[in-house]
C-alpha positions as CSV (number, residue, x, y, z in Angstrom):
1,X,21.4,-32.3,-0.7
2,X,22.2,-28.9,-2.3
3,X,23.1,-30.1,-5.7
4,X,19.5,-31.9,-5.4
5,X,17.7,-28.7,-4.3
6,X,19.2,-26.8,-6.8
7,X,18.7,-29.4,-9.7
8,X,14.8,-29.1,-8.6
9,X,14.6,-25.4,-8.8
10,X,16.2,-25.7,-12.2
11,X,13.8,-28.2,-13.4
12,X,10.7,-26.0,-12.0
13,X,12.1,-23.3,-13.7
14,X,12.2,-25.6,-17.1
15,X,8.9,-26.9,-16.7
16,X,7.2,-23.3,-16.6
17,X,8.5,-22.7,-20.4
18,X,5.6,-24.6,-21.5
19,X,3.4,-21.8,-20.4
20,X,5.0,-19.3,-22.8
21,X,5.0,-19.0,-26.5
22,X,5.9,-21.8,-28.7
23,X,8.9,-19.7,-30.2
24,X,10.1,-18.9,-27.5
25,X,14.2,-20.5,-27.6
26,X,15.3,-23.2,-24.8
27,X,17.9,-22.2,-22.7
28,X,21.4,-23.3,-23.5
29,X,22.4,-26.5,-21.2
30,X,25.8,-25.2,-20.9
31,X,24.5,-22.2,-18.9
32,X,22.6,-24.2,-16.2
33,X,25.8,-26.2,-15.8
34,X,27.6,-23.4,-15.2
35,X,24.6,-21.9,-12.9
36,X,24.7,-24.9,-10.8
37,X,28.3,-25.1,-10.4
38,X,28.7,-21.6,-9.2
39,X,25.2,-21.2,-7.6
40,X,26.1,-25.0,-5.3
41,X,30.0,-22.6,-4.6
42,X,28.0,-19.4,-3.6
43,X,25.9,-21.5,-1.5
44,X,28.9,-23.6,0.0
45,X,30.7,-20.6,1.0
46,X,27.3,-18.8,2.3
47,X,26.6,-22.1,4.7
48,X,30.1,-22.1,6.1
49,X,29.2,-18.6,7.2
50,X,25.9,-19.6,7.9
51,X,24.6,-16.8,6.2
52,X,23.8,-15.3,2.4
53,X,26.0,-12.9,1.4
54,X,23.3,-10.3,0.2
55,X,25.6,-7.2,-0.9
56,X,28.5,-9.6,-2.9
57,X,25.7,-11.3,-4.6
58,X,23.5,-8.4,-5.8
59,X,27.1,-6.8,-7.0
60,X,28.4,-9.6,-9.0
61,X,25.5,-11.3,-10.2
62,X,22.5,-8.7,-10.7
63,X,24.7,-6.1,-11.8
64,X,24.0,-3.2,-8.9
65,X,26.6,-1.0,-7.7
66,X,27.9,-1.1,-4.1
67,X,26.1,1.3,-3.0
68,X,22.5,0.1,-4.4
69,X,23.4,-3.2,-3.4
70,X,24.4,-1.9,0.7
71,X,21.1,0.2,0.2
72,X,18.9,-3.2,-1.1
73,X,20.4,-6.1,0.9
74,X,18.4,-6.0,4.0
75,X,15.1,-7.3,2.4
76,X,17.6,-10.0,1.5
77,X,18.8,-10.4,5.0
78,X,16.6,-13.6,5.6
79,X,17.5,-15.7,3.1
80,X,20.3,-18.4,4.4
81,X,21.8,-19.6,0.2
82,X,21.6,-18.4,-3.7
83,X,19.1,-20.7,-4.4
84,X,15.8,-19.2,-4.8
85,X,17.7,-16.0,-6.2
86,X,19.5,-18.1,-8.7
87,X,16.4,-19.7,-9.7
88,X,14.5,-16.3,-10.4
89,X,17.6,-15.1,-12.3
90,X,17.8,-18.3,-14.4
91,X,13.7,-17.6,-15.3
92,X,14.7,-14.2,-16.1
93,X,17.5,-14.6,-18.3
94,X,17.1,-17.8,-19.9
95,X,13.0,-18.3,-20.3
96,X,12.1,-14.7,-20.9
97,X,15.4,-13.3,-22.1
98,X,15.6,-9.9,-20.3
99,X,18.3,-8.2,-20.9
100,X,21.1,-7.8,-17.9
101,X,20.1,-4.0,-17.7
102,X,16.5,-4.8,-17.3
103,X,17.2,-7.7,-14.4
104,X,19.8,-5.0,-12.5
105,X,16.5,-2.5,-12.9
106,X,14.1,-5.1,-11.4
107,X,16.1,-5.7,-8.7
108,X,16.9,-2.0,-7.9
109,X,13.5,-1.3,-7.9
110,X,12.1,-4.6,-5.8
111,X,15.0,-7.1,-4.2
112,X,12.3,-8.9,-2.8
113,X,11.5,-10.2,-6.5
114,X,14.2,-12.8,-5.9
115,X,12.6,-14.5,-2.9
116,X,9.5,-14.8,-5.2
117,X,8.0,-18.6,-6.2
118,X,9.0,-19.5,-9.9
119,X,6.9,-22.2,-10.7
120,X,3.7,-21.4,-8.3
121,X,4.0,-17.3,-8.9
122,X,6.2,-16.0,-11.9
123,X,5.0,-19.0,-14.3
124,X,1.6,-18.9,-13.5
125,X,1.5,-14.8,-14.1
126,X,3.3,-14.5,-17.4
127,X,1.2,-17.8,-18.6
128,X,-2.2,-15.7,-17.8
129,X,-0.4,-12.7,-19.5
130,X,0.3,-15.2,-22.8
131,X,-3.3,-16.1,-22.4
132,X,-4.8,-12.5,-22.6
133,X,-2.6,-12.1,-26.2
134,X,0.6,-11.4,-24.7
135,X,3.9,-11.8,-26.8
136,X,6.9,-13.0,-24.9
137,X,8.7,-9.8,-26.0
138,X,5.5,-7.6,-24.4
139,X,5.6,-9.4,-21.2
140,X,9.6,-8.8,-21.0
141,X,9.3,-5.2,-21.4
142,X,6.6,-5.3,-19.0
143,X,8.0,-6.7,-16.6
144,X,11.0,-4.0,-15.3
145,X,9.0,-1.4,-14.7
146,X,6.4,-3.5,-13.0
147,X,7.5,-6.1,-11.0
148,X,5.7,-6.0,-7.8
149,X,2.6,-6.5,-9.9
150,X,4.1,-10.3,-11.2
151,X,3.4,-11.4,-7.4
152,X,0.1,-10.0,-7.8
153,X,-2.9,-12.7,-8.6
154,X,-4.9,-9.6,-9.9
155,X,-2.2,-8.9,-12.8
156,X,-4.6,-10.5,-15.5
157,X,-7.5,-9.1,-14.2
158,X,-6.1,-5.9,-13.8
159,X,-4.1,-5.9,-17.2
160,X,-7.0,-7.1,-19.0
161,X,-9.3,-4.1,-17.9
162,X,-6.6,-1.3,-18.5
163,X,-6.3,-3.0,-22.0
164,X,-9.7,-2.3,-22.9
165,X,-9.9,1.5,-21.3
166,X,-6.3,2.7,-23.1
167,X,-6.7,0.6,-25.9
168,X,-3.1,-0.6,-26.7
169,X,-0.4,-2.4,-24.9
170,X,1.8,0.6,-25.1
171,X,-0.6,2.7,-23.8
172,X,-0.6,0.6,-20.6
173,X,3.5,-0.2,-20.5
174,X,3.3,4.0,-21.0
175,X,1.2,4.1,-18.1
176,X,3.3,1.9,-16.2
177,X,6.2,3.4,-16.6
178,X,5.5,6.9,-15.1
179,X,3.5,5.1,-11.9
180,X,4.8,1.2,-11.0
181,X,1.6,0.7,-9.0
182,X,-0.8,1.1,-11.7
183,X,-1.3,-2.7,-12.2
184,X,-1.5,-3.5,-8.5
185,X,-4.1,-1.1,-7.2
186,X,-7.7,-3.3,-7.5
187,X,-9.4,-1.5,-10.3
188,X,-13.0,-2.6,-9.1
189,X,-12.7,-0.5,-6.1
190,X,-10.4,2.5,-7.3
191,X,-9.8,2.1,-11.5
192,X,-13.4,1.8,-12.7
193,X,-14.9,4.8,-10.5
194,X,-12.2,6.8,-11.3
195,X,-12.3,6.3,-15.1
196,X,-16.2,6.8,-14.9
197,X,-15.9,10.0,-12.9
198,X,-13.0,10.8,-15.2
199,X,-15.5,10.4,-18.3
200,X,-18.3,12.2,-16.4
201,X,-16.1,15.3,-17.1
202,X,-15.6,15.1,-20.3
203,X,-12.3,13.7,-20.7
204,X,-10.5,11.3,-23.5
205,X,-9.3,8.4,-20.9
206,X,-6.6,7.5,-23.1
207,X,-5.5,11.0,-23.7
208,X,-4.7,11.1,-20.2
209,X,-1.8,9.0,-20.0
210,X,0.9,10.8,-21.2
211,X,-0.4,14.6,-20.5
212,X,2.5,14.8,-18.1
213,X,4.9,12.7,-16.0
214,X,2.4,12.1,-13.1
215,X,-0.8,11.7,-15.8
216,X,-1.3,8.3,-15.1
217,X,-1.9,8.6,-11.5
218,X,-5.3,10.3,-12.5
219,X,-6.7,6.7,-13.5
220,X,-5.9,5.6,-10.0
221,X,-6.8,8.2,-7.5
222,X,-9.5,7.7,-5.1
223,X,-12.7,9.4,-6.8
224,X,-13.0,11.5,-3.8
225,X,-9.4,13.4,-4.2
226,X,-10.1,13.7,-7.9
227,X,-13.5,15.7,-6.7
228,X,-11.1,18.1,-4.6
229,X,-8.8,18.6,-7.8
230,X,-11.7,19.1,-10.3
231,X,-12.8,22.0,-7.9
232,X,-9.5,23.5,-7.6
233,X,-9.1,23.7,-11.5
234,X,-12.5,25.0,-12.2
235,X,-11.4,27.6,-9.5
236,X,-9.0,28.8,-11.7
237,X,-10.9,29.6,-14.3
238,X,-10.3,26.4,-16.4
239,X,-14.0,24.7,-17.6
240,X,-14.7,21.4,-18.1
241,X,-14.4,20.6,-21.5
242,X,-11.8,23.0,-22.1
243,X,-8.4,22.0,-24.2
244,X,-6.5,22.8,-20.9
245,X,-9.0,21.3,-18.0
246,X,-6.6,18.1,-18.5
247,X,-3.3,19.6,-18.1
248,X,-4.5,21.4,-15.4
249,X,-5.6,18.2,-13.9
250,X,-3.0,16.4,-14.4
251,X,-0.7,19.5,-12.4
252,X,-2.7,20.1,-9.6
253,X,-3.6,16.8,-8.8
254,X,-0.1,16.7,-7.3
255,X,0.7,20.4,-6.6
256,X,0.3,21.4,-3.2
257,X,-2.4,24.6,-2.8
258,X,0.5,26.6,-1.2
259,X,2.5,26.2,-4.0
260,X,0.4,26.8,-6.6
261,X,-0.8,30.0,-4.8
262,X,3.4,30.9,-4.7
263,X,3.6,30.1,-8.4
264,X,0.5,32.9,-9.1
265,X,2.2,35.7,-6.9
266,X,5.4,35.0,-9.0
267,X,3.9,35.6,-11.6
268,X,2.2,38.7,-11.0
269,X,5.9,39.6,-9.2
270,X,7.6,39.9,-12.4
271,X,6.1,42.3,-14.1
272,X,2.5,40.6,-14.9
273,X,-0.7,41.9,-13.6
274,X,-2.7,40.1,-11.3
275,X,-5.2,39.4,-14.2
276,X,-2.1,38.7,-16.7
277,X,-0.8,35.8,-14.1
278,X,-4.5,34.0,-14.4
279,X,-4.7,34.3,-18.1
280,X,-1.7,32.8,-18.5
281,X,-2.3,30.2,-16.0
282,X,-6.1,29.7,-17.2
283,X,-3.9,29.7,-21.0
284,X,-1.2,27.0,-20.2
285,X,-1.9,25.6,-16.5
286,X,1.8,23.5,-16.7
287,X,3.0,27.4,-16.3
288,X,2.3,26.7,-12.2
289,X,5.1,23.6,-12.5
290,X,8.0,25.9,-13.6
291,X,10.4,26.9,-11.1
292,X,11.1,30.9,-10.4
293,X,14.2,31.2,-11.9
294,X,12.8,29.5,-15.3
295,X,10.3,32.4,-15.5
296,X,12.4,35.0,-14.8
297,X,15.2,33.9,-17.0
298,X,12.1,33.8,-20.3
299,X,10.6,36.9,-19.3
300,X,14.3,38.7,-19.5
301,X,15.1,37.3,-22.8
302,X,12.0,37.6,-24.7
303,X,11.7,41.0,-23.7
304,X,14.7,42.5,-23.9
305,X,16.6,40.1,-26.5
306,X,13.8,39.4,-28.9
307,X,12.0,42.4,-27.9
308,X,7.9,41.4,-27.6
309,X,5.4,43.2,-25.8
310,X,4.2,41.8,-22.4
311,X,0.9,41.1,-24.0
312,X,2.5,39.3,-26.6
313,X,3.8,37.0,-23.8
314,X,0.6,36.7,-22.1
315,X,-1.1,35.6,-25.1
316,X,1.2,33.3,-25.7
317,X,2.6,31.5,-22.1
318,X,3.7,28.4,-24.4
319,X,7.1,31.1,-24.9
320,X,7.4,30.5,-21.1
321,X,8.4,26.8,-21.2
322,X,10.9,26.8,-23.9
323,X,14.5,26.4,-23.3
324,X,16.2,30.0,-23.4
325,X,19.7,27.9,-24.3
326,X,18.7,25.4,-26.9
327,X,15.7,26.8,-28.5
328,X,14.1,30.2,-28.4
329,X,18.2,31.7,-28.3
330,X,19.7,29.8,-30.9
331,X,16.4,30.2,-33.1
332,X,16.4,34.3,-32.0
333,X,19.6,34.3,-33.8
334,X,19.3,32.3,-37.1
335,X,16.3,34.3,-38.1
336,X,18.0,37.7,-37.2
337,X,20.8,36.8,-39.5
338,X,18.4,35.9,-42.2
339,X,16.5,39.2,-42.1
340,X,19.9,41.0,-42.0
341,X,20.3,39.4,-45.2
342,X,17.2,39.6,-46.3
343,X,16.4,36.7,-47.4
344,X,13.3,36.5,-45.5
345,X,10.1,37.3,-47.0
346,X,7.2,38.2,-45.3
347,X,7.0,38.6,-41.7
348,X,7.7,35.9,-39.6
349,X,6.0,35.5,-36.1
350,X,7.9,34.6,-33.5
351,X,6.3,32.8,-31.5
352,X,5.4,30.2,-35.0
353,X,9.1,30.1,-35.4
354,X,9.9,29.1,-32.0
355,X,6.6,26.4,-31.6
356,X,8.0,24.4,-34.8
357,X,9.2,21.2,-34.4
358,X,12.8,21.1,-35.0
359,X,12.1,19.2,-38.0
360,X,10.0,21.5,-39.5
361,X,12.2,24.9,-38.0
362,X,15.1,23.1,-39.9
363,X,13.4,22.4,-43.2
364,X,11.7,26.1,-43.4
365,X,14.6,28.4,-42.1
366,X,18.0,26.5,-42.4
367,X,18.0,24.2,-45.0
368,X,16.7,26.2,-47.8
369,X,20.0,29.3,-47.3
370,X,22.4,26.7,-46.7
371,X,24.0,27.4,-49.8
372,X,23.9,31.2,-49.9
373,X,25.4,30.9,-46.1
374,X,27.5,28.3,-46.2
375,X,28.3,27.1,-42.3
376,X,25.0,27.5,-41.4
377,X,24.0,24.6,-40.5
378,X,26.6,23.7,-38.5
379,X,26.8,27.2,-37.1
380,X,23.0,26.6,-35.6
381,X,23.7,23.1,-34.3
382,X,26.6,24.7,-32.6
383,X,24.3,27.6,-31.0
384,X,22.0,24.5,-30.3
385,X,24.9,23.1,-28.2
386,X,25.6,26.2,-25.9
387,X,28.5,26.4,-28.6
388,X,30.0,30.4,-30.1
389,X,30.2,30.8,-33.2
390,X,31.2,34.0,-35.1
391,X,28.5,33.9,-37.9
392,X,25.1,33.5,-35.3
């Protein structure tokens, strides 16, 4: 009876192949002999117990720790043998070819994935996903960072709308990937208002995702909140239509009012004036997301290491959110030696110099005096590092 059981879940699991690509590569026989013979032992061992052994399972055969495994196993607690498990791995591995990394991922983030129906629920989903233009590869990169949404009978529905609003794939996996949910929440009663009210104040929806780690969230919020957080910004200072009525969207969307008013009184704390702190928050919103020690640690070096003016600073908050250690410091110092040997002409500002890519920094101010200062390359990767070095 178990061999049976498992033989039919195998075959399911074969059958669903026709719903993907024709290139996609048939599963070598040899594995589901071996799948079989230690899924029908797993299972032999479980009955005798009369239970699934959840945590040994998720360890040895999905690749999670002992303690994500401990942490996971009770939404596995029901199940009494391998089986269904073993048959979502097999559609996994062998149909779609996700990598080992990406199946320990999917079941990190949703165990319950491996109670799901192969044949009436996976199969179905990832055949309307080939349907809407899919490739095999897109659907398998998909698929980690959004498995919940596989279960979901919206998925096309939902996918097919986001498609046309971001315009790209990536776009939408980009999406996905800072906020899990996005493909599960039902876009006609939360995604289209939001992206109309979204529009309605002026904004690129498909610059949007991306703006920051919590961007995406915009597209989904209940019209109503994003009301409150339009208000908020506009409070500030910050018009619509402005570069920065985005970014400070995209912040105080999920930045407490408490906080935000803490962030502003730092600010003003050291050494800004109360009208200083709201241009540069008005200037460079993301300012209200550092923490105080950040602040305090730019403020000290820009001033008394490089030297600038407070108003240079306030002109100029993008200074604010650099990395003393790997960027403005070890740039400080490679353009100090360069004017000590003057072989700098013209003046150079500072805060160009330390905006650069590091592409660009590298091509303008190291690469051309590598010759005349021989180690300098190497010294300024080394500064880059937290490494000292004699010669910057």
């Amino acid at each position: 009876m178990l061999v049976s059981h498992l033989q039919t879940a195998l075959s399911r699991t074969l059958r669903s192949r026709s719903r993907l690509p024709a290139t996609s590569e048939a599963p070598p026989l040899f594995f589901f002999h071996r799948l079989l013979s230690s899924s029908a032992a797993a299972a032999s061992a479980s009955s005798s117990s009369g239970s699934f052994a959840a945590v040994d399972y998720l360890v040895s055969r999905c690749g999670l720790t002992q303690e994500q495994a401990l942490k996971v196993s009770a939404s596995l607690s029901h199940l009494r043998s391998p089986a269904n498990p073993d048959a979502v791995l097999a559609y996994l591995e062998s149909t779609l070819g996700i990598p080992a990394a990406d199946v320990t991922r999917i079941v990190v983030t949703d165990p319950t994935f491996l109670c799901a129906d192969v044949e009436r629920n996976l199969a179905l989903r990832v055949a309307d996903l080939h349907d809407l233009g899919l490739s095999r590869d897109e659907i398998t990169r998909l698929l980690p960072f959004a498995p919940s949404s596989f279960r979901n009978r919206s998925l096309r529905s939902n996918l097919e709308f986001w498609l046309a609003e971001l315009g790209s794939f990536n776009k939408v996996l980009q999406a996905v990937r800072s906020n899990s949910g996005f493909l599960t929440r039902d876009v006609d009663k939360v995604g289209r208002s939001s992206v109309a009210f979204l529009r309605k104040c002026g904004l690129d929806i498909r610059r949007i995702v991306g703006t920051n780690r919590y961007s995406s969230r915009l597209l989904t919020m209940k019209p109503e909140l994003l009301k409150e957080v339009v208000h908020r910004v506009e409070e500030l200072g910050i018009k619509r239509g402005q570069v920065m009525f985005l970014f400070g969207l995209a912040l105080l969307a999920f930045t407490k009012e408490e906080l935000v008013a803490r962030r502003i009184c730092l600010l003003h704390k050291v050494v800004f004036s109360k009208d200083d702190a709201l241009t540069i928050v008005r200037k460079h919103p993301l300012i209200l997301g550092l923490s105080e020690q950040k602040i305090k640690r730019n403020v000290d070096f820009l001033t008394k290491d490089v030297g600038l003016e407070m108003s240079y600073i306030v002109r100029r908050p993008l200074l604010l959110t650099y990395s003393v250690e790997r960027r403005l410091l070890p740039r400080h110092c490679l353009l100090k030696v360069l004017r000590e040997k003057g072989l700098l002409k013209g003046e150079v500002g500072y805060c160009s110099a330390a905006s650069m890519s590091e592409k660009m920094f590298m091509a303008k101010f190291v690469h051309p005096y590598k010759n005349q200062l021989p180690g300098l390359v190497d010294d300024y990767a080394s500064q880059r590092l937290g490494k000292a070095t004699d010669a910057i």
